[in-house]
mmCIF file of the N, C-alpha and C atoms, coordinates in Angstrom:
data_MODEL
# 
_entry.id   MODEL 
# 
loop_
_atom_site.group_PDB 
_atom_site.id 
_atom_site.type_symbol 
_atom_site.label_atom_id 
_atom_site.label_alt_id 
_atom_site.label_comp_id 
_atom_site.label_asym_id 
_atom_site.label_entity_id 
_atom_site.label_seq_id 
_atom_site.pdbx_PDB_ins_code 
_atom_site.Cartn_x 
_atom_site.Cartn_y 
_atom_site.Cartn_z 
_atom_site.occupancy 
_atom_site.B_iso_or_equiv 
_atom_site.pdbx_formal_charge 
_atom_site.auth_seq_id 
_atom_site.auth_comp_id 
_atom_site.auth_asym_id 
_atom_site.auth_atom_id 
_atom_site.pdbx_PDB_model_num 
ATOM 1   N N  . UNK A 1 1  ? 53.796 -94.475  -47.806 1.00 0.00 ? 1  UNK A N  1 
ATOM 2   C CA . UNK A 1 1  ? 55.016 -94.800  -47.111 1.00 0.00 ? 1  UNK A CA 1 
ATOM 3   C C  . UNK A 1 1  ? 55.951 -95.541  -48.064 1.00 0.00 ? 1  UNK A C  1 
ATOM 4   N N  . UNK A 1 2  ? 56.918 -95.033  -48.177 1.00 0.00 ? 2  UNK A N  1 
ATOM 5   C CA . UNK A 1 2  ? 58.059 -95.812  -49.015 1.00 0.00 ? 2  UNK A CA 1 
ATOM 6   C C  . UNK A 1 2  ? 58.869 -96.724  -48.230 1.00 0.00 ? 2  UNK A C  1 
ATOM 7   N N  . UNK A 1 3  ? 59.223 -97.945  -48.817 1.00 0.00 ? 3  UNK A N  1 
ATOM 8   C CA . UNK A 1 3  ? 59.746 -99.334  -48.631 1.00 0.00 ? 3  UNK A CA 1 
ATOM 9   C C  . UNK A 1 3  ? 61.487 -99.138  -48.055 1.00 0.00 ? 3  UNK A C  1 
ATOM 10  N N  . UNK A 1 4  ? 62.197 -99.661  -46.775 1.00 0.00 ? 4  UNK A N  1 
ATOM 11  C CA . UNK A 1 4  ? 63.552 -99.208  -46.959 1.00 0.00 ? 4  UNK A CA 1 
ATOM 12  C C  . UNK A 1 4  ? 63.928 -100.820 -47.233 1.00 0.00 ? 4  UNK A C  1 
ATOM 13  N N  . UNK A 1 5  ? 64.884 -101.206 -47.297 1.00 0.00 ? 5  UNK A N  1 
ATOM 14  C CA . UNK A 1 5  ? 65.513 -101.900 -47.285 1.00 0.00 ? 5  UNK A CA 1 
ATOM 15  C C  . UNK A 1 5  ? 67.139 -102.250 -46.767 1.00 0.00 ? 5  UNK A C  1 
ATOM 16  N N  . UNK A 1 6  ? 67.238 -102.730 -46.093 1.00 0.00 ? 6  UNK A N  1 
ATOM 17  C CA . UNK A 1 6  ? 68.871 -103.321 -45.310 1.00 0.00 ? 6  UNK A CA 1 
ATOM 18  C C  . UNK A 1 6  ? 70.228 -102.734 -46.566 1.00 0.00 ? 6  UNK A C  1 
ATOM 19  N N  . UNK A 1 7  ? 71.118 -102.353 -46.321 1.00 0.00 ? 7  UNK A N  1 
ATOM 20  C CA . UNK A 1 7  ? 72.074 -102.366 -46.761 1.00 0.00 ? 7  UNK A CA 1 
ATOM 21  C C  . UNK A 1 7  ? 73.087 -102.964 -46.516 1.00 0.00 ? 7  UNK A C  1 
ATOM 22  N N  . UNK A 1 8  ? 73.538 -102.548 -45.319 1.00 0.00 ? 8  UNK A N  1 
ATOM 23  C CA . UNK A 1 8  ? 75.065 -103.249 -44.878 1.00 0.00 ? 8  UNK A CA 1 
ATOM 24  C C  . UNK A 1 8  ? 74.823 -103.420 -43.378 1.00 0.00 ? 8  UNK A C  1 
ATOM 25  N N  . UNK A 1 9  ? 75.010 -104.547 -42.543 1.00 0.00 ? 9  UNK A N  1 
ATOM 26  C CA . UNK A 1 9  ? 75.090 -104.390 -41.330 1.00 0.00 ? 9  UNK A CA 1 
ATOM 27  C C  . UNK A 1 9  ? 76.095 -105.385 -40.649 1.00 0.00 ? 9  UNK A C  1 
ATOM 28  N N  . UNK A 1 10 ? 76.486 -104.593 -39.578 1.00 0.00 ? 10 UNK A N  1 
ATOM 29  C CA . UNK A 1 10 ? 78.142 -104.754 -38.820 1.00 0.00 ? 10 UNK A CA 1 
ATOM 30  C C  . UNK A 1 10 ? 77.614 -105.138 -37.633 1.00 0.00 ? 10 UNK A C  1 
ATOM 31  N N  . UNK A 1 11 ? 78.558 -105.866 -36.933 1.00 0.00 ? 11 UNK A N  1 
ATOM 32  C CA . UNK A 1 11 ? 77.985 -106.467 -35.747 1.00 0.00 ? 11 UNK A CA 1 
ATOM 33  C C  . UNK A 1 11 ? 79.523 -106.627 -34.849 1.00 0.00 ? 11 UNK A C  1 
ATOM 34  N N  . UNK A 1 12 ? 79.494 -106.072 -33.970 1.00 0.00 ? 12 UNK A N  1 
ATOM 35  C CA . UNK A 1 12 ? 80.619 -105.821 -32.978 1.00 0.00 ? 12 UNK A CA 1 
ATOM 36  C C  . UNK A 1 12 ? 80.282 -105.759 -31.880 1.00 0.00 ? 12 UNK A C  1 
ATOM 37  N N  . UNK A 1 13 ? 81.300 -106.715 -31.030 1.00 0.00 ? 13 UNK A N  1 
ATOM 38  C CA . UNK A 1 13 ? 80.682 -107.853 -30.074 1.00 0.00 ? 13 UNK A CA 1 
ATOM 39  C C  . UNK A 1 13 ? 82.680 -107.586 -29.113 1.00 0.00 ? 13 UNK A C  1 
ATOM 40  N N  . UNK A 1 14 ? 82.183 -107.344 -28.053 1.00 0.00 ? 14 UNK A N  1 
ATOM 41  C CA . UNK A 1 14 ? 82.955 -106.885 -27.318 1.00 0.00 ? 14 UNK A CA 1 
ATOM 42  C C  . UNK A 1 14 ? 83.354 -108.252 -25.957 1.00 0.00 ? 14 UNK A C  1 
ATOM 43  N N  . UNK A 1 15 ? 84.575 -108.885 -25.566 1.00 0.00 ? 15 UNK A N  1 
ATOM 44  C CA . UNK A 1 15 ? 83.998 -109.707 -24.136 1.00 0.00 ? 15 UNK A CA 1 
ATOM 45  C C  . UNK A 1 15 ? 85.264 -108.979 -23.588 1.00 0.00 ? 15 UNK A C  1 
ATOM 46  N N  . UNK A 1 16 ? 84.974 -108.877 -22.182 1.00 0.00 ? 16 UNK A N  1 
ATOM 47  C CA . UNK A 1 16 ? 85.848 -108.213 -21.117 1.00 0.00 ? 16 UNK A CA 1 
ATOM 48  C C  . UNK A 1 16 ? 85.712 -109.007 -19.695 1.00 0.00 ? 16 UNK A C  1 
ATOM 49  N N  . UNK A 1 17 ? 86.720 -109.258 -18.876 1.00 0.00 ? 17 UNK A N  1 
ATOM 50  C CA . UNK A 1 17 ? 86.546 -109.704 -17.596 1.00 0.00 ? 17 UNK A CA 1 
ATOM 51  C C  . UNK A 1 17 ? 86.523 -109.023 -16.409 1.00 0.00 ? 17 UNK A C  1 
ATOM 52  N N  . UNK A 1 18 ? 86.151 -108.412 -15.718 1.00 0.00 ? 18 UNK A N  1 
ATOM 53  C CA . UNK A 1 18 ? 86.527 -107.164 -14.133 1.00 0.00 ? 18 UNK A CA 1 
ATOM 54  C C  . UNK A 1 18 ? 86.998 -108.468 -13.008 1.00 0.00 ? 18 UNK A C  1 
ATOM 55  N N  . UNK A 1 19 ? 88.181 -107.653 -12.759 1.00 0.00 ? 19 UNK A N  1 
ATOM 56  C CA . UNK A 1 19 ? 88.281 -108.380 -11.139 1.00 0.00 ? 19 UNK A CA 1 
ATOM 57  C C  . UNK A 1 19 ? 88.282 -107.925 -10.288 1.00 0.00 ? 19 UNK A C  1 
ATOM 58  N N  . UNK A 1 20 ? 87.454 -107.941 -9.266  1.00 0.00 ? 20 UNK A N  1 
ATOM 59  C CA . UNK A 1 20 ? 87.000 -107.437 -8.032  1.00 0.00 ? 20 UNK A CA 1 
ATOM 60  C C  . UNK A 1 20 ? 87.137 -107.963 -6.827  1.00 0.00 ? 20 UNK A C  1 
ATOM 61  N N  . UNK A 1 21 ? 87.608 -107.749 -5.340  1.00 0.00 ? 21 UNK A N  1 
ATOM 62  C CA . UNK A 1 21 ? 87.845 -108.372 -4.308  1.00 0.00 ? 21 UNK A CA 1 
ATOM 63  C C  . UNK A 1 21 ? 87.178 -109.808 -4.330  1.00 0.00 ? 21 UNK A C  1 
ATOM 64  N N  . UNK A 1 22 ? 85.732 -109.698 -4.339  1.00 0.00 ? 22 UNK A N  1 
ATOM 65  C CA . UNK A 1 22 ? 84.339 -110.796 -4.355  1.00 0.00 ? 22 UNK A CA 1 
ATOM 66  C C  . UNK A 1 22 ? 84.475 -111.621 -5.723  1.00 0.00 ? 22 UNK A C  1 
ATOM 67  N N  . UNK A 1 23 ? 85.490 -111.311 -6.608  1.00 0.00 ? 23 UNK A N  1 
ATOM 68  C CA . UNK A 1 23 ? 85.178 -112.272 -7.777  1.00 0.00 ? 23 UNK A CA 1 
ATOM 69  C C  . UNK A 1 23 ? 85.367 -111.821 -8.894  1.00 0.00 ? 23 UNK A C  1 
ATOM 70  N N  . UNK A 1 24 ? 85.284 -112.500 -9.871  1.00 0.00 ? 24 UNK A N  1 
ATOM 71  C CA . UNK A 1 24 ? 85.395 -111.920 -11.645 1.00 0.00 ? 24 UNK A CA 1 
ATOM 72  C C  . UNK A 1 24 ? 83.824 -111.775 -12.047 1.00 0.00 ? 24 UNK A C  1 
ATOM 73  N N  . UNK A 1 25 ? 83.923 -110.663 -12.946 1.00 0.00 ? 25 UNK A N  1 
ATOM 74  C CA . UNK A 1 25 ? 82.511 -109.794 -13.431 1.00 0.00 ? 25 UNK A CA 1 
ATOM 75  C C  . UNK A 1 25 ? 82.763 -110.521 -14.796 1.00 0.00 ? 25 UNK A C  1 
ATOM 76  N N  . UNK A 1 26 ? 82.124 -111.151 -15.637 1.00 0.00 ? 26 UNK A N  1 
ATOM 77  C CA . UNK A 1 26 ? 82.607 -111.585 -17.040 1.00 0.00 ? 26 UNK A CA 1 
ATOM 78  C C  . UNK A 1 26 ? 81.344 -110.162 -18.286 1.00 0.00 ? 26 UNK A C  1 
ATOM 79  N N  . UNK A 1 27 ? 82.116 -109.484 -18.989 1.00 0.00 ? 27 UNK A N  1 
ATOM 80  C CA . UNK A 1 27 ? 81.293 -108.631 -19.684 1.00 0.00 ? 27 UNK A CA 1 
ATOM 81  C C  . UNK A 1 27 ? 80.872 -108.732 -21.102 1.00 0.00 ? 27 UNK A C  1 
ATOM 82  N N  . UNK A 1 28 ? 79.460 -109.050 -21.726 1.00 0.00 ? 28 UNK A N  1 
ATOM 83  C CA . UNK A 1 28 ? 79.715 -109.487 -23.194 1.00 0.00 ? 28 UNK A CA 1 
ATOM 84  C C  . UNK A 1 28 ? 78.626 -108.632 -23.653 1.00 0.00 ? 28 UNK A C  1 
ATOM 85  N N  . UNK A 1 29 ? 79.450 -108.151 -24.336 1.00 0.00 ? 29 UNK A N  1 
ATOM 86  C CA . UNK A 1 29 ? 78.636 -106.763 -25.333 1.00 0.00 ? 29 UNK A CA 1 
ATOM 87  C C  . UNK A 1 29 ? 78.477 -107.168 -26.300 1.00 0.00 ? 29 UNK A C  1 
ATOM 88  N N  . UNK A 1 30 ? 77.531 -107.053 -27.451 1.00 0.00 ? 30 UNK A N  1 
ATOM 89  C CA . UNK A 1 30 ? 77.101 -106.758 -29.003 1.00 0.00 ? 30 UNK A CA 1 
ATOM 90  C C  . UNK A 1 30 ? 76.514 -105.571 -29.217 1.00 0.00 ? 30 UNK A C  1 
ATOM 91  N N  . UNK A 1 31 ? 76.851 -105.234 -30.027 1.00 0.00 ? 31 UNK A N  1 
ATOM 92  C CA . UNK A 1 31 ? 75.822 -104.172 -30.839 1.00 0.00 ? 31 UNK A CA 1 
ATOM 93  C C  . UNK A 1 31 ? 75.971 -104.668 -32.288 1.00 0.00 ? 31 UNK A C  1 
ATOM 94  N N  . UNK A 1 32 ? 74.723 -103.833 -32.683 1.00 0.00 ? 32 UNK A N  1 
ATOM 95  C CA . UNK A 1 32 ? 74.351 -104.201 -34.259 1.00 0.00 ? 32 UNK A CA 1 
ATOM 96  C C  . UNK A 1 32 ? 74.075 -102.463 -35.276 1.00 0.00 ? 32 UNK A C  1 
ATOM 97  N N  . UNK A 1 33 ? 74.906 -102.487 -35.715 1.00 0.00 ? 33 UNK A N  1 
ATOM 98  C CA . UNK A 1 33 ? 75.295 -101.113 -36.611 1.00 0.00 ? 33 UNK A CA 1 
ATOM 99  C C  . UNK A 1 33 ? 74.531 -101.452 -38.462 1.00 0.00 ? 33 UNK A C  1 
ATOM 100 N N  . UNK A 1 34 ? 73.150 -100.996 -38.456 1.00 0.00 ? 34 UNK A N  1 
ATOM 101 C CA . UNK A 1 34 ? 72.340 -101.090 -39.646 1.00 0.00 ? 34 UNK A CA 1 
ATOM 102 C C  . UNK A 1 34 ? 72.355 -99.909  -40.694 1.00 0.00 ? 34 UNK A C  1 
ATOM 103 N N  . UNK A 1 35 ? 72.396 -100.035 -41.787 1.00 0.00 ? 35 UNK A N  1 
ATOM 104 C CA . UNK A 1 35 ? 72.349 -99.027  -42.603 1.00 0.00 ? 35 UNK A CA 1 
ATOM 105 C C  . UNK A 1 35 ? 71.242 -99.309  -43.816 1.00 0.00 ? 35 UNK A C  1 
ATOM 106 N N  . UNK A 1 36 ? 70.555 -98.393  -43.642 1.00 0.00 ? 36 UNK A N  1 
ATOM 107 C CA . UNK A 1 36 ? 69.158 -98.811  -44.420 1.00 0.00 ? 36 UNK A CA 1 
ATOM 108 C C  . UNK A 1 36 ? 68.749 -97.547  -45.955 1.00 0.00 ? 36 UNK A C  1 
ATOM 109 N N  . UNK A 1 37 ? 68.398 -97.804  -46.522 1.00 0.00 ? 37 UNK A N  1 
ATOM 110 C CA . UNK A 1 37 ? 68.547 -97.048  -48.128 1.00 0.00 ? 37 UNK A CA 1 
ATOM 111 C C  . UNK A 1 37 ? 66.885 -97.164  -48.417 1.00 0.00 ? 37 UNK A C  1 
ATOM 112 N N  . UNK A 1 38 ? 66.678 -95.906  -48.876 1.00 0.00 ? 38 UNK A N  1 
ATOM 113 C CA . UNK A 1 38 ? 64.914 -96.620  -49.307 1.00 0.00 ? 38 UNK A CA 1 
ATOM 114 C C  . UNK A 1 38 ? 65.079 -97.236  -50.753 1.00 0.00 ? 38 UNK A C  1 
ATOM 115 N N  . UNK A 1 39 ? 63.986 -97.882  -51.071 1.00 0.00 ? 39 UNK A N  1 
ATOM 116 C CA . UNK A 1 39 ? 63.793 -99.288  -52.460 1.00 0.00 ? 39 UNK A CA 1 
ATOM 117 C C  . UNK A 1 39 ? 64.236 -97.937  -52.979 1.00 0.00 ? 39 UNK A C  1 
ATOM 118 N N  . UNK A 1 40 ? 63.111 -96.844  -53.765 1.00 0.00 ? 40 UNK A N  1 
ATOM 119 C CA . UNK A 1 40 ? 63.189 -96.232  -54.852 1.00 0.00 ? 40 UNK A CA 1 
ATOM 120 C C  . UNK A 1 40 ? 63.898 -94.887  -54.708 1.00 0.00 ? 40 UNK A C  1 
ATOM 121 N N  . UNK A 1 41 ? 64.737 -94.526  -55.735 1.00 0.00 ? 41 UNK A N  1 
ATOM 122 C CA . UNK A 1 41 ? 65.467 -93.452  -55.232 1.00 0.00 ? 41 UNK A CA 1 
ATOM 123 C C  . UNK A 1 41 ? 64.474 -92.133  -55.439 1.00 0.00 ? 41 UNK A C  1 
ATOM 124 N N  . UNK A 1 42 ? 64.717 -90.670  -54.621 1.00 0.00 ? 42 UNK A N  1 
ATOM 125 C CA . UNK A 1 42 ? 63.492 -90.202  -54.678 1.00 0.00 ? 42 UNK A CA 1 
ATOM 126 C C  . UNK A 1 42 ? 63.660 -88.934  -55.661 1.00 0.00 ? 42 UNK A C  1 
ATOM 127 N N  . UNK A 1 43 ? 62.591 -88.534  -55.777 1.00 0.00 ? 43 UNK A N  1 
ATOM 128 C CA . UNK A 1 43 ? 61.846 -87.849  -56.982 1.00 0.00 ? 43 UNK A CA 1 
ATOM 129 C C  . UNK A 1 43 ? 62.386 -86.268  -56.983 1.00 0.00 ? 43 UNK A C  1 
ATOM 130 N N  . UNK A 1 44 ? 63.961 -86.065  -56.586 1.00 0.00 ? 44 UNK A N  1 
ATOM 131 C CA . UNK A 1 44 ? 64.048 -84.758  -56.262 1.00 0.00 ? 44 UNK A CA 1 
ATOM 132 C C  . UNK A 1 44 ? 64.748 -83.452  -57.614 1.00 0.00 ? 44 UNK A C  1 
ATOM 133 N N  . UNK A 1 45 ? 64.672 -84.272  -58.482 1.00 0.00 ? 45 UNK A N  1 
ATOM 134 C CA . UNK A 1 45 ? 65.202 -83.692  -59.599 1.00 0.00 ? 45 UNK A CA 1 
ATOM 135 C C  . UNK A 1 45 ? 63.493 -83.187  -60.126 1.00 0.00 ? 45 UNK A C  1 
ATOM 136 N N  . UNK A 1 46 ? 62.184 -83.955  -59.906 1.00 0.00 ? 46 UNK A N  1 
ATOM 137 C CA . UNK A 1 46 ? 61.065 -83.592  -60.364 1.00 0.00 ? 46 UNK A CA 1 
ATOM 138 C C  . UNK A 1 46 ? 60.475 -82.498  -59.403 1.00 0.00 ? 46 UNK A C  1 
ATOM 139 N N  . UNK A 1 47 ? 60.837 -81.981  -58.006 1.00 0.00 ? 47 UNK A N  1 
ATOM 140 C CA . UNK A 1 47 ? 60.453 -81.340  -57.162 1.00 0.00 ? 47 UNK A CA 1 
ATOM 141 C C  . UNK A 1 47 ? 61.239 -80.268  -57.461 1.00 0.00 ? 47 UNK A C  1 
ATOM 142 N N  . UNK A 1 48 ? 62.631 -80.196  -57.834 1.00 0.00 ? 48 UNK A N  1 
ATOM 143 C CA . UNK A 1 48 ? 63.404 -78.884  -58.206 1.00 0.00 ? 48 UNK A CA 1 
ATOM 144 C C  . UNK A 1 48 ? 62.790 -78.474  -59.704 1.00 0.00 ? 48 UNK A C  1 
ATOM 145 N N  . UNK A 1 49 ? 62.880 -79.076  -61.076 1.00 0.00 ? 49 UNK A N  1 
ATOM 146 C CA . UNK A 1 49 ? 61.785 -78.544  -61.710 1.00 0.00 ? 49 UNK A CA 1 
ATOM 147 C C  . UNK A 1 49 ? 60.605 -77.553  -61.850 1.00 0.00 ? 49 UNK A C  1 
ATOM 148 N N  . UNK A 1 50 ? 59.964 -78.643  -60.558 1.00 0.00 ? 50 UNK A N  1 
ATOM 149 C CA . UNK A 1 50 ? 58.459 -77.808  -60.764 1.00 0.00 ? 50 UNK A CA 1 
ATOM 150 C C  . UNK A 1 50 ? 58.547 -76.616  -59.975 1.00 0.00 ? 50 UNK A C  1 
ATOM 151 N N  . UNK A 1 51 ? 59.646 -76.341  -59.138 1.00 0.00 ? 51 UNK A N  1 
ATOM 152 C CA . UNK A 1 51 ? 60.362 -75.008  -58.412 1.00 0.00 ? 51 UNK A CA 1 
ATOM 153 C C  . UNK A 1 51 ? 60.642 -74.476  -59.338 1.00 0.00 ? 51 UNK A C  1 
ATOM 154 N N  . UNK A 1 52 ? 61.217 -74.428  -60.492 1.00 0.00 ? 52 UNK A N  1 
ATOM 155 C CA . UNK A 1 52 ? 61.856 -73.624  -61.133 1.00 0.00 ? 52 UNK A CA 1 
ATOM 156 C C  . UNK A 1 52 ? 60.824 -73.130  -62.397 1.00 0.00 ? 52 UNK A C  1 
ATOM 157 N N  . UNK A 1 53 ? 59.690 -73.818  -62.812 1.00 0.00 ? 53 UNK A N  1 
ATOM 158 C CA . UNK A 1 53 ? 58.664 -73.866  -63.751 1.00 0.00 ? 53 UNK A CA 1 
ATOM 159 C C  . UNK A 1 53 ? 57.465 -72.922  -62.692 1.00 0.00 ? 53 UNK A C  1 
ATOM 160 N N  . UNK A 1 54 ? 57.632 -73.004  -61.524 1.00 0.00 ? 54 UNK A N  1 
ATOM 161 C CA . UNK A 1 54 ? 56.327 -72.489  -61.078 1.00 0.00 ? 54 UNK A CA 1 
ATOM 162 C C  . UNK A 1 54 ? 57.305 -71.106  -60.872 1.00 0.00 ? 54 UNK A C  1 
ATOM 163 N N  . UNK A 1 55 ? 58.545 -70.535  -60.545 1.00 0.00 ? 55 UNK A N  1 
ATOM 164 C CA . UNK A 1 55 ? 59.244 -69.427  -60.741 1.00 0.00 ? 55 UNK A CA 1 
ATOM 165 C C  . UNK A 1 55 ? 59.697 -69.044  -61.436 1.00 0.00 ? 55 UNK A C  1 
ATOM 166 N N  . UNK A 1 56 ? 59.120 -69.208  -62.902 1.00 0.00 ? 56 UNK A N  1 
ATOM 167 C CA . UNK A 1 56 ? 58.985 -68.730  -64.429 1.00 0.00 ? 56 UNK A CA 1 
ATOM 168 C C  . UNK A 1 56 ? 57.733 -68.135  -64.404 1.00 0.00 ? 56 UNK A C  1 
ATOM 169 N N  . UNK A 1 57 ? 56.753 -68.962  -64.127 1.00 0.00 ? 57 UNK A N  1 
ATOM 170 C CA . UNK A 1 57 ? 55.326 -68.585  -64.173 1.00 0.00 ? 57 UNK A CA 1 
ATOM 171 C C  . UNK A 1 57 ? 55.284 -67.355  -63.387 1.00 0.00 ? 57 UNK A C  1 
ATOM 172 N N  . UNK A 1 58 ? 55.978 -67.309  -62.364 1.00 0.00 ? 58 UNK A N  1 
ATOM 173 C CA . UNK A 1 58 ? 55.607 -66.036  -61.081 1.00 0.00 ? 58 UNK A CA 1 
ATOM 174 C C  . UNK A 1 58 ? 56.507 -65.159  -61.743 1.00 0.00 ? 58 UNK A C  1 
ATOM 175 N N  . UNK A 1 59 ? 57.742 -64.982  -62.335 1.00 0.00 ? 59 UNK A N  1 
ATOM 176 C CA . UNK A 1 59 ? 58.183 -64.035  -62.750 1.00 0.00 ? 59 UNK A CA 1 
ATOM 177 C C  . UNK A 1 59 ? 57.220 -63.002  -64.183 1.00 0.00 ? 59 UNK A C  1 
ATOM 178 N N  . UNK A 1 60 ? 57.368 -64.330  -64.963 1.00 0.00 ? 60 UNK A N  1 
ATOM 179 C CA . UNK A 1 60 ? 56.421 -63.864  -66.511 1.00 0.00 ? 60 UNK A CA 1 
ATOM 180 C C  . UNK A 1 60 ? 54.922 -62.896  -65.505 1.00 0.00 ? 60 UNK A C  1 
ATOM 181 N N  . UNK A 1 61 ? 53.858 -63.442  -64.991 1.00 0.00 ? 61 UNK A N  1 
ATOM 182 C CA . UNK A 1 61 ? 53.038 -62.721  -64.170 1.00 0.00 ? 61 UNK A CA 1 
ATOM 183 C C  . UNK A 1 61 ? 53.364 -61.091  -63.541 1.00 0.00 ? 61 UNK A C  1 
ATOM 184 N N  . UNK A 1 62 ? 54.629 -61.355  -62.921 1.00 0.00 ? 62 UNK A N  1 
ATOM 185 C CA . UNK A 1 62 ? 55.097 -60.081  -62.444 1.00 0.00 ? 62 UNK A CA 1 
ATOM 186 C C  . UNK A 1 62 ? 55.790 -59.055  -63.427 1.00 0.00 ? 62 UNK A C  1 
ATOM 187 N N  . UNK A 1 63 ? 56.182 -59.637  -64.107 1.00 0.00 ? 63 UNK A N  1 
ATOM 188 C CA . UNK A 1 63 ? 56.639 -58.819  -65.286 1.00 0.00 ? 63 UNK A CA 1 
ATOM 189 C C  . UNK A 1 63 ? 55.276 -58.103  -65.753 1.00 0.00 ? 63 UNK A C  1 
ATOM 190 N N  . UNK A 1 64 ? 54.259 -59.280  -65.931 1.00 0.00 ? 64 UNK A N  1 
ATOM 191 C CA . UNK A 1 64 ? 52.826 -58.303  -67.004 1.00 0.00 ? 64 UNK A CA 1 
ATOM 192 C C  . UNK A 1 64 ? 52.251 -57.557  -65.915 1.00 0.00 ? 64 UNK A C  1 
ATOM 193 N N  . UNK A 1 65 ? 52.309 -57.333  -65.275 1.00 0.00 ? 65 UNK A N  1 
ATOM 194 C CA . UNK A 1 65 ? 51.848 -57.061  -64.213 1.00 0.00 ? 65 UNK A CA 1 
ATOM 195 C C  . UNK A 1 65 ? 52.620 -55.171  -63.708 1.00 0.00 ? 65 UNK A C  1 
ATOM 196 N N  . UNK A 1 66 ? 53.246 -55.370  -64.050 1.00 0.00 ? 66 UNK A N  1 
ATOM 197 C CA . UNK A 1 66 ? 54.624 -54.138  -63.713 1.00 0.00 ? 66 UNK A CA 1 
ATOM 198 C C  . UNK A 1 66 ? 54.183 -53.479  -65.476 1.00 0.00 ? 66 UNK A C  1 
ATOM 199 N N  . UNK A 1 67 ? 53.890 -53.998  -66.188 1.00 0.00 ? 67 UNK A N  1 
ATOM 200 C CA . UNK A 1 67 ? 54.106 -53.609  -67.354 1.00 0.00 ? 67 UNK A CA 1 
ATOM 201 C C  . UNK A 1 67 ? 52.512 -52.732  -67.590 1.00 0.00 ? 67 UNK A C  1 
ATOM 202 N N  . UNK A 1 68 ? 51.629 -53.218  -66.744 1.00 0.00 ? 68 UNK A N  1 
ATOM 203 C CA . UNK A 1 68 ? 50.205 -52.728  -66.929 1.00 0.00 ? 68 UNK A CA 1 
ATOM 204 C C  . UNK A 1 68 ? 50.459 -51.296  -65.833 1.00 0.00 ? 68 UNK A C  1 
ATOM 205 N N  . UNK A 1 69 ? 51.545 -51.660  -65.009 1.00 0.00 ? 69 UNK A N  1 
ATOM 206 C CA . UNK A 1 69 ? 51.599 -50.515  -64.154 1.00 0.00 ? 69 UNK A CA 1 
ATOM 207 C C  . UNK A 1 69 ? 52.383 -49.076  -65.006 1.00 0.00 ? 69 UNK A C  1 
ATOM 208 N N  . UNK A 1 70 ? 53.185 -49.748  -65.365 1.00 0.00 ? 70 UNK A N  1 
ATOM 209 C CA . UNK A 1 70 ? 54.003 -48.938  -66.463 1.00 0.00 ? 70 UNK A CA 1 
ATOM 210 C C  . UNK A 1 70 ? 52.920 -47.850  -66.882 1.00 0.00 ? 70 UNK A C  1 
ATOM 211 N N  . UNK A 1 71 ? 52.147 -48.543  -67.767 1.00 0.00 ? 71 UNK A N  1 
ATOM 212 C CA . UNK A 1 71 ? 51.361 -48.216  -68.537 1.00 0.00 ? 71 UNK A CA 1 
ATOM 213 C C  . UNK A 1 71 ? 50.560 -47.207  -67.989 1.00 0.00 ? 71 UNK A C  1 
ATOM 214 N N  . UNK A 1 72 ? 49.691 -47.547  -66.834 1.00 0.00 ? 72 UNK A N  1 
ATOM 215 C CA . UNK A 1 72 ? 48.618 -46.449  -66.351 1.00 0.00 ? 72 UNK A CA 1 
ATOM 216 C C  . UNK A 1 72 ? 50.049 -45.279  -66.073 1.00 0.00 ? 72 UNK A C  1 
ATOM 217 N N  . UNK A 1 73 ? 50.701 -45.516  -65.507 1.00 0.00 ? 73 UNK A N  1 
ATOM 218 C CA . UNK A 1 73 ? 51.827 -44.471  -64.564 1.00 0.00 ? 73 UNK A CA 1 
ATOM 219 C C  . UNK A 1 73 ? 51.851 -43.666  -65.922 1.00 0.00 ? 73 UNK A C  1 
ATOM 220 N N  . UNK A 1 74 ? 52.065 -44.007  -67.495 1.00 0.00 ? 74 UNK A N  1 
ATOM 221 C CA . UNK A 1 74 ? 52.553 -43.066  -68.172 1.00 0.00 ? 74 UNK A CA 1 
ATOM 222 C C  . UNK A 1 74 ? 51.351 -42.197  -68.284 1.00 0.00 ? 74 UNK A C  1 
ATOM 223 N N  . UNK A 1 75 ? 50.433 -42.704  -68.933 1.00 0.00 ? 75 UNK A N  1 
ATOM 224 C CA . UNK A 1 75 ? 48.890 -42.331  -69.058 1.00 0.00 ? 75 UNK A CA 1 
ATOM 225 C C  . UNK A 1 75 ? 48.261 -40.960  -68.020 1.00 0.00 ? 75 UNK A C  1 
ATOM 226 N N  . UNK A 1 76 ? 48.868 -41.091  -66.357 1.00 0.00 ? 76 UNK A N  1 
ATOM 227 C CA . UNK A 1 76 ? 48.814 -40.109  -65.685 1.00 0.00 ? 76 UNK A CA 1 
ATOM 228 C C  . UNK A 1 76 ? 50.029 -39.348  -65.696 1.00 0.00 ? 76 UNK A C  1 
ATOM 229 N N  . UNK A 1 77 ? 50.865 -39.902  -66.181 1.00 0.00 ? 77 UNK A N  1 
ATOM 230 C CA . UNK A 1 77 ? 52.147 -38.044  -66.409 1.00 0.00 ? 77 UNK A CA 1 
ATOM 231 C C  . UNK A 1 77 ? 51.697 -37.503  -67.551 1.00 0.00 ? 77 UNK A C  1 
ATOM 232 N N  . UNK A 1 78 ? 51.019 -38.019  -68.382 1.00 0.00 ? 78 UNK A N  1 
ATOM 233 C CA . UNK A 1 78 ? 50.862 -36.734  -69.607 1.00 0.00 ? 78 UNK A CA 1 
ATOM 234 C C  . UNK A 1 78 ? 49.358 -36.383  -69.226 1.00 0.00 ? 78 UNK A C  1 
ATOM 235 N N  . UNK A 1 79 ? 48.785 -36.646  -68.440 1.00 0.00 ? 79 UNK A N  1 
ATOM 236 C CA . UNK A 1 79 ? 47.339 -35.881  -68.245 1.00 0.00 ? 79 UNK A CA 1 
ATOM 237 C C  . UNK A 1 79 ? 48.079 -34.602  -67.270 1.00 0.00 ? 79 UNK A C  1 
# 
């Protein structure tokens, strides 16, 4: 589990009065607006990489692979 940590937080706080036949309603709102960042930034330049290194590997494979096919395919047109 990776660590977040607090960034910026806003706090907006509302008061309002209602008047009603029976009396005044007094209204007091807060809310708390948090913005949180994880500690370490993450590892996504090493995850696109190994995407692109493991779809070298699968191409080079498919290439030898097509190339062995090549091969028998000619082997049976001249028989």
């Amino acid at each position: 589990m990776k660590a977040i940590r607090l960034i910026e937080s806003e706090v907006i706080e509302t008061n309002r009065v209602l008047h009603f036949p029976d009396g005044q309603v007094a209204i007091h709102e807060r809310e708390v607006h948090e913005v949180y960042q994880p500690d370490e930034p993450s590892a996504t330049r090493l995850v696109i990489s190994d995407a692109i290194g493991r779809t070298r590997t699968f191409i080079a494979k498919t290439r030898e692979e097509f190339s062995e096919l090549n091969s028998i395919m000619r082997e049976l047109v001249t028989r």
